[in-house]
Every structure is written in C-alpha cells, then in structure tokens.
Residue, then its C-alpha position, 0 to 999 in steps of 0.5 A: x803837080x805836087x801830088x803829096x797836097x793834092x792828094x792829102x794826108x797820110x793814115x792809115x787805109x784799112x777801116x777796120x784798123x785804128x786809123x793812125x799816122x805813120x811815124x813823124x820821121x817815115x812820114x818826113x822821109x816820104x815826104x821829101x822823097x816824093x818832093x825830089x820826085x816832083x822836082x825831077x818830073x818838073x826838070x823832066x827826069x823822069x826816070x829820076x823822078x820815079x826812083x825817088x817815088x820807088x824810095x819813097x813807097x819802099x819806105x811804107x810799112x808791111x801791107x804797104x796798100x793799106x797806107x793812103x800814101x800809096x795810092x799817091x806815090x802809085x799815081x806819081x810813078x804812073x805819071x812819071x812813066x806815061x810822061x816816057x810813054x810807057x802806057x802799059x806800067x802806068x796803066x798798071x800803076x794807075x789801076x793800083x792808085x784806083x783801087x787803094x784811093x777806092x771808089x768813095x774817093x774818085x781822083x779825076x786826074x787817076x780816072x783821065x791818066x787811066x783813059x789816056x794809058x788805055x787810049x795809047x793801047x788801043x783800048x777804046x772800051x776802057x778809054x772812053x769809060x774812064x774819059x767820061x768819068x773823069x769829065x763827069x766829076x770835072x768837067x770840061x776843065x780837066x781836058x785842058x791840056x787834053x784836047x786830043x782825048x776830050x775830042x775822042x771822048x765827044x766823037x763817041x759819047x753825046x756831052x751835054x753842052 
C-alpha cells in the first residue's frame, strides 16, 4: 500500500499554527524515503522498509507530531513491524498514528492495524473496540484479507447483517 497517497498530503497539523507546507526539497526527500520504504514492504524487507520510514520522519522538522506526515510514516513503520510480527512496537507505532491523524480523521486501516496488534497480545478489550470501529467505517470489506479477525469480532459482537 502506497501509504504517502492514501493518506494525503503533507501541512502542517497544529490548528493554531498557520497551516503550511514543508519546504519543496524536505517534502521531496519524505516522499522518495517513504516510496523506497513501500518498495521494500512489497519485496518483503521489512526491516529495510522500516529504515527508510525512520529517515524519512527524522527529516521532519521539530515538533515532529505536529506534521501530518507523521501520522503516516508512524503507520508504515507500525505496518512494517506487524508484517515481522512484532505487535507490541506497532501497536505502539499505530496509537501514535491515532493520536496525530485525531479523532475528525478515523483511518479504517489504523483502527483494523490497532486491533489486530491487540488481538496478537491477547488484549481481546481493545481487540474488539477497535475491529469493530474499523468495520463501522468500512464495512465488511475492510476484513478482506482478514477473516481470522472479522470471525473473532462476529463471535463477540451481534453485526448487522
């Protein structure tokens, strides 16, 4: 997934700031970091992938969570490390994802990405709050891939069918 489209464009986050760009030749530089990233999680080097993701974001300027960049190179790194399996640090990525991206701006994938992570660590609470909210803004479709979890969340909670 190319997540520098899907998840827009790069400004400036804070609402009380003047909402600007990053320079041209920052923004460029994220941009082809994050498109190796991508190319790496393709060929399944992840730990690659996630490399360039950590350039990437080191390159954003002091706060760096007030960039909407951020928001998405947390959730390709989160990506990366729950494709190794490593369900804490993306859990830990995706929360940080959620809280930049905010509530006004719910990402289906953040919200399935977080309860899968949860589901690995046997956190069936948080599993299930965050599977159903993903499958409230999407839908069945977002389980595509997932069936393992979408069985889990209808084994718990009564879906409209």
């Amino acid at each position: 997934m190319d997540t520098r489209i899907e998840y827009g464009i790069i400004c400036q986050k804070d609402d009380e700031a003047e909402n600007t760009a990053l320079p041209d030749e920052t923004s460029d530089m994220i941009d082809r970091l994050c498109e190796q990233g991508n190319e790496e999680m393709e060929d399944e080097n992840f730990a690659k992938a996630i490399e360039y993701f950590n350039q990437a974001f080191e390159l954003l300027p002091q706060p760096k969570d007030q960039w909407e960049a951020s928001a998405w190179i947390y959730t390709s790194i989160g990506d990366a490390h729950f494709c190794m399996e490593q369900y804490e640090t993306a859990l830990d990525n995706f929360h940080k994802a959620y809280r930049n991206y905010g509530v006004e701006n719910l990402n289906p994938f953040i919200l399935l990405r977080l309860g899968q992570c949860n589901f690995h660590l046997n956190d069936e609470k948080n599993a299930l709050e965050f599977l159903l909210r993903a499958y409230m803004l999407e839908g069945n479709e977002i389980f595509e891939d997932a069936e393992e979890y979408f069985e889990f969340l209808k084994k718990n909670v009564e879906l409209d069918k």
